[in-house]
KETI-84130 format. One record per residue: residue number from 1; residue in three letters; x, y, z negated of N, C-alpha, C in turn. Coordinates in steps of 0.2 Angstrom, whole numbers. Layout:
site nr->NUM, rest->ALA, nu->X, nv->Y, nw->Z, cau->X, cav->Y, caw->Z, cu->X, cv->Y, cw->Z
...
% end
This chain:
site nr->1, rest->UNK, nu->-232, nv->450, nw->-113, cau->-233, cav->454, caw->-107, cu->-228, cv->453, cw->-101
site nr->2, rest->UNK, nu->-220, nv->452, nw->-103, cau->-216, cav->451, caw->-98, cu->-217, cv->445, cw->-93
site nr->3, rest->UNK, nu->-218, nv->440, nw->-98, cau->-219, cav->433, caw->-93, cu->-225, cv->433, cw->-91
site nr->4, rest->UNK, nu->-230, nv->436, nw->-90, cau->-237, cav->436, caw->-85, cu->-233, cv->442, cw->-79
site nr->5, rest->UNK, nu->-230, nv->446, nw->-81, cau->-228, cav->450, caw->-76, cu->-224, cv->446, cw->-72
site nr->6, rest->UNK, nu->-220, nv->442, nw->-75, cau->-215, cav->438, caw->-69, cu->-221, cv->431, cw->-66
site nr->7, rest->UNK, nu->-222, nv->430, nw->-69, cau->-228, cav->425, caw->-69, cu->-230, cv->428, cw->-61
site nr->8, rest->UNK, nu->-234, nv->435, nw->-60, cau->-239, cav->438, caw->-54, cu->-234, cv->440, cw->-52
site nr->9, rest->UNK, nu->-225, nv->441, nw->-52, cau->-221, cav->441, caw->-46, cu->-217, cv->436, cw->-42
site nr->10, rest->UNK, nu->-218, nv->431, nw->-46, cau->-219, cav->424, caw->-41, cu->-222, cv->423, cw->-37
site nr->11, rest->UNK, nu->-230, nv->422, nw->-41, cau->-235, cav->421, caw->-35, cu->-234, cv->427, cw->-30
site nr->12, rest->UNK, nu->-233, nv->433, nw->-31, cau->-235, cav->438, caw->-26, cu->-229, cv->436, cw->-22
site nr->13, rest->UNK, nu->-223, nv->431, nw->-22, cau->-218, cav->432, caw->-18, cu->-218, cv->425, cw->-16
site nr->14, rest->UNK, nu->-220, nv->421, nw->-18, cau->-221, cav->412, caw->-17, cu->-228, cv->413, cw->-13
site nr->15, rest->UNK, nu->-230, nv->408, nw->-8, cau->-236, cav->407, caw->-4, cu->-240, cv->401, cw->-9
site nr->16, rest->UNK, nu->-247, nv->401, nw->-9, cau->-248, cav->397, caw->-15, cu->-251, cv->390, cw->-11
site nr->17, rest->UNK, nu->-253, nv->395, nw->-5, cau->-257, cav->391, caw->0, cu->-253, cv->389, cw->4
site nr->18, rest->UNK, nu->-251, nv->382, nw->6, cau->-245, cav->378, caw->12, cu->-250, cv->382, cw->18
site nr->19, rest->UNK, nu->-252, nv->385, nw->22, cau->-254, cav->384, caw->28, cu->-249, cv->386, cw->33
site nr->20, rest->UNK, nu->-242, nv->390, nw->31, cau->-238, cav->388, caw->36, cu->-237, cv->382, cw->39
site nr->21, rest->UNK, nu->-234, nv->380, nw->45, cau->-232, cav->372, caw->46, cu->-225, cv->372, cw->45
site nr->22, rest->UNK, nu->-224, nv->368, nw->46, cau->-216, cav->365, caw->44, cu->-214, cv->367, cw->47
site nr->23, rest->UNK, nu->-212, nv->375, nw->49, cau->-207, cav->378, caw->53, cu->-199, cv->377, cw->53
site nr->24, rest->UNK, nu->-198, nv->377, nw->45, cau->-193, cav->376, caw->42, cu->-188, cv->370, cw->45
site nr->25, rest->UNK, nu->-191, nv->365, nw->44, cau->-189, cav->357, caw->46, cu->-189, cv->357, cw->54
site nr->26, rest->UNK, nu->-193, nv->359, nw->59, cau->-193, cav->360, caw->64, cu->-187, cv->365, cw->69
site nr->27, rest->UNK, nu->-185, nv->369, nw->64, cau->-179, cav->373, caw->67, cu->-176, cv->371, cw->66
site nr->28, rest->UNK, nu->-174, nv->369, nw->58, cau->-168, cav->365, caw->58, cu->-165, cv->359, cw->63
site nr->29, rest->UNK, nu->-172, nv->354, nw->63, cau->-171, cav->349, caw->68, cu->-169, cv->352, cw->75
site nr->30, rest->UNK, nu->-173, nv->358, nw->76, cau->-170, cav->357, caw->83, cu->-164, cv->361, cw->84
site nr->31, rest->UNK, nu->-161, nv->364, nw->81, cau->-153, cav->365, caw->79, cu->-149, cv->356, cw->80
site nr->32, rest->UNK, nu->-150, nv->353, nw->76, cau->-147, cav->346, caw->75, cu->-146, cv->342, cw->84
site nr->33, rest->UNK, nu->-155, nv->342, nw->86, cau->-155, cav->338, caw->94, cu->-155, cv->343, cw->99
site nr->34, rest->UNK, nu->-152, nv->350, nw->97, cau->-151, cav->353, caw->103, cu->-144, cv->353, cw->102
site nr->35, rest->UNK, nu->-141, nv->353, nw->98, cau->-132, cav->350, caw->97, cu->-132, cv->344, cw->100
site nr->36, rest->UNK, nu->-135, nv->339, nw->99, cau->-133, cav->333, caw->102, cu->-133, cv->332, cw->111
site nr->37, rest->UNK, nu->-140, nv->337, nw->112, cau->-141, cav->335, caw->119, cu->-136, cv->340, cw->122
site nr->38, rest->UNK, nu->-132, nv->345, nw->118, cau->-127, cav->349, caw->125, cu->-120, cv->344, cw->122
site nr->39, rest->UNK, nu->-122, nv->342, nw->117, cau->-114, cav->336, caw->116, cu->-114, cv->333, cw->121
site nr->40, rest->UNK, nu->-119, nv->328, nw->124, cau->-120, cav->323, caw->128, cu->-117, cv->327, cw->135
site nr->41, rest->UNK, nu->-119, nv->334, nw->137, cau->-119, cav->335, caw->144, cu->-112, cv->339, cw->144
site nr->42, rest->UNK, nu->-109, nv->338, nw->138, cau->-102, cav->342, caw->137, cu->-97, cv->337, cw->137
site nr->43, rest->UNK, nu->-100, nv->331, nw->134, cau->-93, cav->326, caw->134, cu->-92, cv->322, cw->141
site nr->44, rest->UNK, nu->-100, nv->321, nw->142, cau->-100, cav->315, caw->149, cu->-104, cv->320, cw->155
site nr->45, rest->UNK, nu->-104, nv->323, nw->157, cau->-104, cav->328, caw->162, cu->-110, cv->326, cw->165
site nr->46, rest->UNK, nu->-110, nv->325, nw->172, cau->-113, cav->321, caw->176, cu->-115, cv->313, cw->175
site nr->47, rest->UNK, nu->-115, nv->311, nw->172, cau->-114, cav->304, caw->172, cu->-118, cv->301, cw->166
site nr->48, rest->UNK, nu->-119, nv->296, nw->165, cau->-123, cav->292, caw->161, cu->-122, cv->285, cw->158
site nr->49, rest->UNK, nu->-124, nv->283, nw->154, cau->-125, cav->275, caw->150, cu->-127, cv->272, cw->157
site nr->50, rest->UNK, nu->-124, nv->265, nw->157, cau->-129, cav->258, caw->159, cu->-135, cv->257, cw->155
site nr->51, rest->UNK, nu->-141, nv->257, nw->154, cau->-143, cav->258, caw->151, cu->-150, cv->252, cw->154
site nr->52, rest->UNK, nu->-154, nv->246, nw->150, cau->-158, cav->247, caw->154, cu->-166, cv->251, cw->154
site nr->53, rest->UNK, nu->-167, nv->251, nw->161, cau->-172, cav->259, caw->164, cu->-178, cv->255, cw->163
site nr->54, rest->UNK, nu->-181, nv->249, nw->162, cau->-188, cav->248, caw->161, cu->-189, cv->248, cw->152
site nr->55, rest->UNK, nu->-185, nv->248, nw->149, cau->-184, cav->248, caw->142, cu->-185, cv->256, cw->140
site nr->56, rest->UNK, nu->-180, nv->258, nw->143, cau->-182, cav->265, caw->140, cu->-187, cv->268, cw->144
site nr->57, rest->UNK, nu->-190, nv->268, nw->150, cau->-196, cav->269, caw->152, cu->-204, cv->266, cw->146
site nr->58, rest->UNK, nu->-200, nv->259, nw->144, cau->-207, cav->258, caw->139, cu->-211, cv->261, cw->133
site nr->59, rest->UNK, nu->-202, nv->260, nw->130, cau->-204, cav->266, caw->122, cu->-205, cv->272, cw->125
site nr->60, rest->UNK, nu->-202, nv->275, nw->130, cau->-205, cav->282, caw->132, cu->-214, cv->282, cw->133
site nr->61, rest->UNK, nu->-215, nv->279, nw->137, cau->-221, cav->277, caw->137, cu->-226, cv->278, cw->130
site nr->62, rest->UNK, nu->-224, nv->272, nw->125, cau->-225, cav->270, caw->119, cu->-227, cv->277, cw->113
site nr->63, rest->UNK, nu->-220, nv->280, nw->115, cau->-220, cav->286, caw->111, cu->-225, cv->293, cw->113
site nr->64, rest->UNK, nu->-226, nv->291, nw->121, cau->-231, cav->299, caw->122, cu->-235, cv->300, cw->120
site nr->65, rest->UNK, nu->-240, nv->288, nw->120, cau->-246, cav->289, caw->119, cu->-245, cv->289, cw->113
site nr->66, rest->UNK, nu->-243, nv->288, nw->107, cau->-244, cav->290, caw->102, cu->-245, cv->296, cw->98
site nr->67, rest->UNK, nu->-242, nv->300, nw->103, cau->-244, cav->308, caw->101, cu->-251, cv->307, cw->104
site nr->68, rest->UNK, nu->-254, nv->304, nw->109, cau->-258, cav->306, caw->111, cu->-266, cv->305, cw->107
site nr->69, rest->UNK, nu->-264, nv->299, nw->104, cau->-266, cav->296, caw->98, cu->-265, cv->299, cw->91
site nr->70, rest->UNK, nu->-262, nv->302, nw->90, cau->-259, cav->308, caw->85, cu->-266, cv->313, cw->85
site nr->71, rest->UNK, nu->-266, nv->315, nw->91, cau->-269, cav->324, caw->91, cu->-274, cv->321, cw->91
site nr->72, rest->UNK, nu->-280, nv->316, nw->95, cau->-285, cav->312, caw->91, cu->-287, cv->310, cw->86
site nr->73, rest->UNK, nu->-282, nv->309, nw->82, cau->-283, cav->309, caw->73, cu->-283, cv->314, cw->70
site nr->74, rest->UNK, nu->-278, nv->321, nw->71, cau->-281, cav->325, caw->69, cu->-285, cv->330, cw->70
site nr->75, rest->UNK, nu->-289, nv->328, nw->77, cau->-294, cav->332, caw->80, cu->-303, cv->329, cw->76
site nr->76, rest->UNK, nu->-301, nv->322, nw->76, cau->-306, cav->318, caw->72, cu->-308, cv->322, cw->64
site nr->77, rest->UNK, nu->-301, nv->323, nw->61, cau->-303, cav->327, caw->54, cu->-304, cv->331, cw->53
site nr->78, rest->UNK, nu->-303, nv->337, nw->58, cau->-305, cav->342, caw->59, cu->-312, cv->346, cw->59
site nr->79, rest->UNK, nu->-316, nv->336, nw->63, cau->-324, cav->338, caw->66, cu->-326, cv->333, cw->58
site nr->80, rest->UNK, nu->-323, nv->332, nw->54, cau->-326, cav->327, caw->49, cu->-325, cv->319, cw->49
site nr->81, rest->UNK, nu->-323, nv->318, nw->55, cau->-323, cav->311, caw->56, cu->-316, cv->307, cw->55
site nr->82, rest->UNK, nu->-319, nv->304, nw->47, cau->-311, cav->301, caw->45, cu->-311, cv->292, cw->47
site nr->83, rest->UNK, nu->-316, nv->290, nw->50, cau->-313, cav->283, caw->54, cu->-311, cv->286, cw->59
site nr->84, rest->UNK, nu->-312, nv->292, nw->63, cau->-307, cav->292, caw->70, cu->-299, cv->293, cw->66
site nr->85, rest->UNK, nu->-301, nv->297, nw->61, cau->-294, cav->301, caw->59, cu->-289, cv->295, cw->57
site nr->86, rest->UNK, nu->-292, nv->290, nw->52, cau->-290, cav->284, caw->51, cu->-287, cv->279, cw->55
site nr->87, rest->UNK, nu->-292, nv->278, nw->61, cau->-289, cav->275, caw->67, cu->-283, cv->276, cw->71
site nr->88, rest->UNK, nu->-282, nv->282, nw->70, cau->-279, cav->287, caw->78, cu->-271, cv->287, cw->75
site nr->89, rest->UNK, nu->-273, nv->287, nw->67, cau->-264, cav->289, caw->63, cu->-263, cv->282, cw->62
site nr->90, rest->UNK, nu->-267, nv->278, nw->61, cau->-265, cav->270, caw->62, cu->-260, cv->266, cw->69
site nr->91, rest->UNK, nu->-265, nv->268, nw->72, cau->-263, cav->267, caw->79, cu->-257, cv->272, cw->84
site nr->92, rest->UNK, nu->-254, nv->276, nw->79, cau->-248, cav->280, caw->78, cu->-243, cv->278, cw->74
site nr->93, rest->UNK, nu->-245, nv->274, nw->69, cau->-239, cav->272, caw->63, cu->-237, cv->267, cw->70
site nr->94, rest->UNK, nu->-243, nv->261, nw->71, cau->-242, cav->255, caw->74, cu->-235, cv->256, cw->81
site nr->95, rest->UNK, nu->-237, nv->261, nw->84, cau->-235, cav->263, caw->90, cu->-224, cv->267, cw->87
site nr->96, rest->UNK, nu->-225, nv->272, nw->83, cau->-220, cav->271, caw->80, cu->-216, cv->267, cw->78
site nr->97, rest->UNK, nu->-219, nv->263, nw->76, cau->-214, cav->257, caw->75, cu->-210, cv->254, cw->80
site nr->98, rest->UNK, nu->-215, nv->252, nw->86, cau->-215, cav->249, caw->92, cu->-208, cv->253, cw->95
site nr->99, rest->UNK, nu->-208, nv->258, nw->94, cau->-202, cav->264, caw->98, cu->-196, cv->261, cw->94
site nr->100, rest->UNK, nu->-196, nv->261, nw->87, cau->-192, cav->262, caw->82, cu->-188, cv->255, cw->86
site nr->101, rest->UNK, nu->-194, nv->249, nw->84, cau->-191, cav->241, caw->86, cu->-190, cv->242, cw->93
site nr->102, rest->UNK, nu->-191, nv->245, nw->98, cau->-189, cav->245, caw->104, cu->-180, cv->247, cw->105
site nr->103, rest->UNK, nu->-182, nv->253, nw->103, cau->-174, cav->257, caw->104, cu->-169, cv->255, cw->99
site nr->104, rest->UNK, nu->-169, nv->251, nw->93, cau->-163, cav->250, caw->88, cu->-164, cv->243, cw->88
site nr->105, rest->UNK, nu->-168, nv->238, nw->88, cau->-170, cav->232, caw->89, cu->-168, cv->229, cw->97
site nr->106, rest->UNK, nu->-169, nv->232, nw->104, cau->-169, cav->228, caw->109, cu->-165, cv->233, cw->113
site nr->107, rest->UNK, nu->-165, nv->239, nw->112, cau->-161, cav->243, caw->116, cu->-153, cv->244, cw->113
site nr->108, rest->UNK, nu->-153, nv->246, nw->107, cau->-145, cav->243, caw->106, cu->-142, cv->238, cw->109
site nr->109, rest->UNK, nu->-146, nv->232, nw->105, cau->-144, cav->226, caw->107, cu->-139, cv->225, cw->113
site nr->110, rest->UNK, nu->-145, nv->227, nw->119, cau->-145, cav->228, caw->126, cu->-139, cv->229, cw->129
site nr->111, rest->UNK, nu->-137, nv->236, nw->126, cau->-134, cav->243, caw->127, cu->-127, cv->238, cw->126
site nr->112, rest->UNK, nu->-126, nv->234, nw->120, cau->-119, cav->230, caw->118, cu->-117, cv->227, cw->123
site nr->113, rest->UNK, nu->-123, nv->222, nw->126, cau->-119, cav->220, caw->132, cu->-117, cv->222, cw->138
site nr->114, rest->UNK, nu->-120, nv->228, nw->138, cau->-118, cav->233, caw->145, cu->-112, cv->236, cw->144
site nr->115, rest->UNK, nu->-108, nv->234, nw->137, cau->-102, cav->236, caw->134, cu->-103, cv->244, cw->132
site nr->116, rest->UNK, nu->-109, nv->246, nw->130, cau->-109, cav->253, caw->127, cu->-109, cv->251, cw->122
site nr->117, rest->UNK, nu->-103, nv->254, nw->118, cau->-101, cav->252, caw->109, cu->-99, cv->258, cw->109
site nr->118, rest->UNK, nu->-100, nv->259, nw->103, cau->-99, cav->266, caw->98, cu->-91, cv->268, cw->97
site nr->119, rest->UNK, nu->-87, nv->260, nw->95, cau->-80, cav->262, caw->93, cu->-75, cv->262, cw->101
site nr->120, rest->UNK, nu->-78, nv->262, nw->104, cau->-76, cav->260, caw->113, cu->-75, cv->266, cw->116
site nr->121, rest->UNK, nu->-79, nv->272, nw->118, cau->-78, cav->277, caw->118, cu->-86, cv->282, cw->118
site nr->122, rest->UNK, nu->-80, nv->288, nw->120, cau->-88, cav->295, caw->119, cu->-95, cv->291, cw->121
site nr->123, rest->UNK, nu->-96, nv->289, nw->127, cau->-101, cav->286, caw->132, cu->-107, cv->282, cw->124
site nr->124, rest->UNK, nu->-102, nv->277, nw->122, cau->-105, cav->272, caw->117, cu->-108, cv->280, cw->110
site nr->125, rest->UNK, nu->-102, nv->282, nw->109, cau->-103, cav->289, caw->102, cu->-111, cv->292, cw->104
site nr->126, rest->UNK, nu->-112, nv->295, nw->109, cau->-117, cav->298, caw->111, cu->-121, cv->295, cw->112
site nr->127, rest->UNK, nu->-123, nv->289, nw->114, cau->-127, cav->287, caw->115, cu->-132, cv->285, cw->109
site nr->128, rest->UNK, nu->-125, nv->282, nw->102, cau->-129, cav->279, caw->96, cu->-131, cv->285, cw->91
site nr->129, rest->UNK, nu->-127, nv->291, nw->93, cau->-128, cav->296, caw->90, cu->-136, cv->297, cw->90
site nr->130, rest->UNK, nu->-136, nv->300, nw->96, cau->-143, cav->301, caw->98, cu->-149, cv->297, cw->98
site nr->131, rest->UNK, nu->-150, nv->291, nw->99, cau->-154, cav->287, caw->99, cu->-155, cv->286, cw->91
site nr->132, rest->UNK, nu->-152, nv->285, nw->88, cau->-148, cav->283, caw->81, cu->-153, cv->290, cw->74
site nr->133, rest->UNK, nu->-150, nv->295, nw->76, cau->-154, cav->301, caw->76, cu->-161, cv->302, cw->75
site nr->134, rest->UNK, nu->-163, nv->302, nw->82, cau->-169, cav->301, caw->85, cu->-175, cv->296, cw->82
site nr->135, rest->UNK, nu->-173, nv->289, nw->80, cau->-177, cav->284, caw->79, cu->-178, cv->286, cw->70
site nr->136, rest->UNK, nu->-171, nv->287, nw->67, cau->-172, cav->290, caw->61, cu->-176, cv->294, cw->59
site nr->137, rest->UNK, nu->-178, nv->298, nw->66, cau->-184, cav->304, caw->63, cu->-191, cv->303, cw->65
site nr->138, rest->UNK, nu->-190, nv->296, nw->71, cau->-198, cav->294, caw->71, cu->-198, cv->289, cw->65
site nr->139, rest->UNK, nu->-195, nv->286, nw->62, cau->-197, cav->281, caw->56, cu->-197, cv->286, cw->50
site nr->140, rest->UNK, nu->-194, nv->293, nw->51, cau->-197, cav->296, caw->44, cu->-203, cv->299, cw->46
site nr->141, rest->UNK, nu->-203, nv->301, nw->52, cau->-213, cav->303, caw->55, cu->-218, cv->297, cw->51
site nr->142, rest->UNK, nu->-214, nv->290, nw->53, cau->-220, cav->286, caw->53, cu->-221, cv->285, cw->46
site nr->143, rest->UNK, nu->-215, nv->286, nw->42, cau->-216, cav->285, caw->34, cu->-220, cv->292, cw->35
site nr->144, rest->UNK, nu->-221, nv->299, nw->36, cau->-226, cav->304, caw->33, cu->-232, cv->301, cw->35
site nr->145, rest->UNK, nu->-232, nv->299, nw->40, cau->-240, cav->297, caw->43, cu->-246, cv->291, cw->38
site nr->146, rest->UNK, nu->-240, nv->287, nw->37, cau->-242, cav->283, caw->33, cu->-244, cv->286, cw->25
site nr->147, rest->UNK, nu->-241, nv->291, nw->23, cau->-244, cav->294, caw->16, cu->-249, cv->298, cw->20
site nr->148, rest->UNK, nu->-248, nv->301, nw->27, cau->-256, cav->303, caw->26, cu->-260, cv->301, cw->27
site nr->149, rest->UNK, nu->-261, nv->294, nw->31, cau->-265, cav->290, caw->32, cu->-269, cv->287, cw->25
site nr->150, rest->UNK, nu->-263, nv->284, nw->22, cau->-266, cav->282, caw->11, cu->-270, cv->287, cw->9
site nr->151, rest->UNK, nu->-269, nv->295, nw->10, cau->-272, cav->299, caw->7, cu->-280, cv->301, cw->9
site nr->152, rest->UNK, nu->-278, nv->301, nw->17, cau->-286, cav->299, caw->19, cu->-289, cv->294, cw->18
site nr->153, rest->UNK, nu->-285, nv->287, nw->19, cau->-290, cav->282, caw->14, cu->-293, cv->282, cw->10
site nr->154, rest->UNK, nu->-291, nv->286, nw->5, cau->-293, cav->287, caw->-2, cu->-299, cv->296, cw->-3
site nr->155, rest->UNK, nu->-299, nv->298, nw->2, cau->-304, cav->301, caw->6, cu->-301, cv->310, cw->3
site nr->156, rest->UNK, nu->-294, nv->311, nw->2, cau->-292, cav->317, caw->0, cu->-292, cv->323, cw->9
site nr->157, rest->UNK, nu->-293, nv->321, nw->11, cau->-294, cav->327, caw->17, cu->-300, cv->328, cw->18
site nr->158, rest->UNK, nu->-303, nv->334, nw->21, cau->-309, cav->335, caw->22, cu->-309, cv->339, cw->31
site nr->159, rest->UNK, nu->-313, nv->341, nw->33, cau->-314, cav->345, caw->39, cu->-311, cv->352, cw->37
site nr->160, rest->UNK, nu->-312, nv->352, nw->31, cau->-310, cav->360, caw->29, cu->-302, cv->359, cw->27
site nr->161, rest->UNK, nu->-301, nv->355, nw->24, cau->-294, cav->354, caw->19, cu->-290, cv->348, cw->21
site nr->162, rest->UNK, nu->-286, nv->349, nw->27, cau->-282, cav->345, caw->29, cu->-276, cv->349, cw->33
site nr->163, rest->UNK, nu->-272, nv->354, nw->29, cau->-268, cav->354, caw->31, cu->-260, cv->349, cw->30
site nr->164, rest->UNK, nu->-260, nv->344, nw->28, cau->-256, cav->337, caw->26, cu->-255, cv->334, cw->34
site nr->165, rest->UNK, nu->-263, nv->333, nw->38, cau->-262, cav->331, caw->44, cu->-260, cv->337, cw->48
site nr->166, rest->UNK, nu->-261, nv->344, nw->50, cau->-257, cav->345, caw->52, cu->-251, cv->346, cw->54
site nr->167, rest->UNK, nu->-248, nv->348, nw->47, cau->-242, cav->346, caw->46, cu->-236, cv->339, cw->49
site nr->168, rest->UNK, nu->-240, nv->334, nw->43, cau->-238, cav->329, caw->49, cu->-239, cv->329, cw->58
site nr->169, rest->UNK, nu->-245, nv->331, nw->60, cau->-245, cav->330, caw->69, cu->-240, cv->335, cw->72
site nr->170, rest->UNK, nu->-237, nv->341, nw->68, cau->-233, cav->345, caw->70, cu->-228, cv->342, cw->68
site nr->171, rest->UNK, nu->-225, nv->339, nw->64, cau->-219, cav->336, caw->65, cu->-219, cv->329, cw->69
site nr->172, rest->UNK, nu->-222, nv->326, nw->70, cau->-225, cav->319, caw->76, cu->-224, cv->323, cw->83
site nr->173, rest->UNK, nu->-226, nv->328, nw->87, cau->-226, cav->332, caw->92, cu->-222, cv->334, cw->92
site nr->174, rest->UNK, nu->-217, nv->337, nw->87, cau->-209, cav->338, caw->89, cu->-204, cv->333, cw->90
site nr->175, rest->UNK, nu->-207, nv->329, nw->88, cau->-201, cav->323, caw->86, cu->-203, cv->320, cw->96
site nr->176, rest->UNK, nu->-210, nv->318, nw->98, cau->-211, cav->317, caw->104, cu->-206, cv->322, cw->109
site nr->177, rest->UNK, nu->-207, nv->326, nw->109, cau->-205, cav->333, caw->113, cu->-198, cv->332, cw->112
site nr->178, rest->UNK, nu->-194, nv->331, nw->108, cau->-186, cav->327, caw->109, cu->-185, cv->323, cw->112
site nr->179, rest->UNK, nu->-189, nv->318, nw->113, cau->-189, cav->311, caw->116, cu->-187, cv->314, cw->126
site nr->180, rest->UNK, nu->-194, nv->319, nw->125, cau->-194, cav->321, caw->131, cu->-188, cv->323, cw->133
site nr->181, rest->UNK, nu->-183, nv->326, nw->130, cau->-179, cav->331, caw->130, cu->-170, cv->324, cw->133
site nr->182, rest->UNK, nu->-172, nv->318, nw->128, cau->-167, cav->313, caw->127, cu->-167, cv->310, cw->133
site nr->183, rest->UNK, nu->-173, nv->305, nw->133, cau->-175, cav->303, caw->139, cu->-170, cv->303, cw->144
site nr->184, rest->UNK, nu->-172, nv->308, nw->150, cau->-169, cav->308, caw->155, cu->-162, cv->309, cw->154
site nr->185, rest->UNK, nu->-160, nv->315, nw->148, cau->-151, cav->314, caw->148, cu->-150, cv->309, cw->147
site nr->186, rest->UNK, nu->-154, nv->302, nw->144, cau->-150, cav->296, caw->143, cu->-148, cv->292, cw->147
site nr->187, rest->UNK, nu->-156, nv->293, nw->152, cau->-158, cav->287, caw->157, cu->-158, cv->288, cw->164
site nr->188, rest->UNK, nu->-157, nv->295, nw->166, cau->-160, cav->297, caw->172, cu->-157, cv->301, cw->175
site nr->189, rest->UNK, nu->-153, nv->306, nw->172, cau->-148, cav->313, caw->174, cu->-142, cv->309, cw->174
site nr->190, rest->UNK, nu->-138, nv->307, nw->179, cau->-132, cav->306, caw->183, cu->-129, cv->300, cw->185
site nr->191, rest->UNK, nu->-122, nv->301, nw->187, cau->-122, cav->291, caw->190, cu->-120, cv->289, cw->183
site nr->192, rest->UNK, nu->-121, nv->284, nw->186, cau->-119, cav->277, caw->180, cu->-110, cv->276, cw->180
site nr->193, rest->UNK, nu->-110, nv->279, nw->173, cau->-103, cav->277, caw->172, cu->-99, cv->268, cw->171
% end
């Protein structure tokens, strides 16, 4: 009799059913990239990286429409349509990537010869901080999108039971909404130091 009793005071104190979103993950993150972007506007004031502006204009680009391709995949699974759903998160891993390989692949790079280094000063810190951050959480988005993309392969989501992809597109749409946030403090907001 004890252990059924604690047994129905778990479930009555545990959720059985995930339909919360990953609020959890979400505040904490943005705890994390809201420290880094008032570090950025604390250490370097007015001023900004050399940075180049059609690069970061492109993964910017890159990244919005993948959200926008995102919320079409799980608008597809919603209505039952799991080739759009399967398209839409495909064509978001693919797009993910593209950001991933743009900003640590070509924009680093870049960044080194405009003499932004990490060990050189704050300007170089904040920059890889961020960016550094940032990428690591779209490559763990693309890593979630990708397990939920295998699962729909394998036909586990339905119209009705697909709380997995919203979960994921909510963490995909915050991770976007940062970018917003990084962006211009990177690229756009003050002179060129």
């Amino acid at each position: 009799p004890r252990a059924s009793w604690r047994s129905s005071r778990v479930s009555a104190t545990w959720p059985t059913s995930p339909k919360a979103p990953p609020s959890g993950v979400v505040l904490s993150d943005s705890f994390v990239f809201g420290g880094l972007l008032v570090s950025r506007f604390n250490l370097l004031g007015m001023t900004r990286p050399h940075l180049n502006q059609l690069l970061g204009l492109a993964v910017t680009v890159v990244l919005l429409v993948s959200s926008f391709f995102m919320n079409r995949a799980e608008t597809s699974i919603a209505h039952g349509d799991k080739k759009g759903f399967l398209n839409g998160t495909l064509i978001t891993i693919i797009l993910g990537l593209l950001f991933v390989i743009g900003v640590v692949g070509l924009e680093w790079q870049l960044a080194k010869i405009e003499e932004v280094i990490a060990s050189k000063d704050v300007v170089g810190g904040i920059f890889y901080m961020m960016t550094g951050m940032h990428a690591f959480h779209v490559l763990t988005g693309v890593i979630l999108l990708f397990t939920v993309w295998n699962k729909g392969r394998k036909g586990l989501y339905t119209a009705e039971k697909h709380w997995g992809v919203e979960a994921a597109t909510v963490y995909w749409h915050f991770v976007d909404v940062v970018w917003i946030f990084f962006y211009p403090a990177l690229y756009l907001i003050g002179a060129l130091r």
